[in-house]
N, C-alpha and C positions, 0 to 999 in steps of 0.2 A: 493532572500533569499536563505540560504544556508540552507542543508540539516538540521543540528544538529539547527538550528534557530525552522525550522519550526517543527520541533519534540518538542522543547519547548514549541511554540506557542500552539498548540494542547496539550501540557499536561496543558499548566495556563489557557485553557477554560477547559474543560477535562475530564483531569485525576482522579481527588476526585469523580467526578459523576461517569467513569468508572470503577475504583475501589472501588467505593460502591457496583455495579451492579456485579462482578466478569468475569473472562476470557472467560469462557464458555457465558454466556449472552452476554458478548460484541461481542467475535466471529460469536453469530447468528445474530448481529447485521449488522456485515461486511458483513453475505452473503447474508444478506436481500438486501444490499447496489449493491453487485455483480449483484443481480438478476434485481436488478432495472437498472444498467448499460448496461447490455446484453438486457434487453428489447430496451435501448434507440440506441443500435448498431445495434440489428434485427431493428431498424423502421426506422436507417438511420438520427435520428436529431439529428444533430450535437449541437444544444442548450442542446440539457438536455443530453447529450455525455458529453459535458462541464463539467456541475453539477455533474453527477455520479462519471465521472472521478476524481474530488475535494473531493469527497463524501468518495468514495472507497479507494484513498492514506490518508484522516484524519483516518479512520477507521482503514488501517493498521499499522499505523505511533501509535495508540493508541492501540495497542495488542503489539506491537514491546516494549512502553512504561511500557505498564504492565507485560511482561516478562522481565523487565531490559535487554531490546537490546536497543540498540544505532544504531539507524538506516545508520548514517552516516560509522560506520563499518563493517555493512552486505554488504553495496554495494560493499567493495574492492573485492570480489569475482569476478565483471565482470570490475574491469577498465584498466585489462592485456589481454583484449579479451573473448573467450567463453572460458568458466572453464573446458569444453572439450578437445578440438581442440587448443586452446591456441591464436586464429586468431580474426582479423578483415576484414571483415565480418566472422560469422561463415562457416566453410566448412564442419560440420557433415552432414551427409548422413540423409536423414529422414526415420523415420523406418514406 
């Protein structure tokens, strides 16, 4: 599935529900989602890593939707390398 497909798909289940609920409400949605992800990486199960991880990109992909981003155009940031360093792999120094 390509990027702009699956930002549809999530807006035709969605979007009307999240934009009832407003950006702020949906955003503590997502970090609910975060939190629950970080719990399933601190415990090491890779099943519900799964889940979170599917959980956490429909979440973002629907804040992306209700700020009319187009997700498929945010990514061009990293497909020339790091937006840094300009490389592949990154070669920034870590601070």
């Amino acid at each position: 599935m390509e990027i702009d497909e699956f930002q549809k798909l999530i807006e035709d289940m969605y979007l009307k529900k999240d934009a009832k609920r407003g950006l702020s409400k949906t955003f503590m949605w997502f970090t609910e989602e975060v939190g629950e992800l970080s719990r399933a990486l601190r415990e090491n199960d890779k099943e519900e890593m799964k889940k979170e991880f599917a959980d956490v990109l429909a979440w973002l992909f629907t804040l992306a939707s209700l700020s009319d981003i187009k997700m498929e155009e945010t990514i061009r940031k990293y497909t020339s390398g790091c937006p840094v360093c300009k490389r592949i792999p990154c070669t920034c120094e870590e601070k």
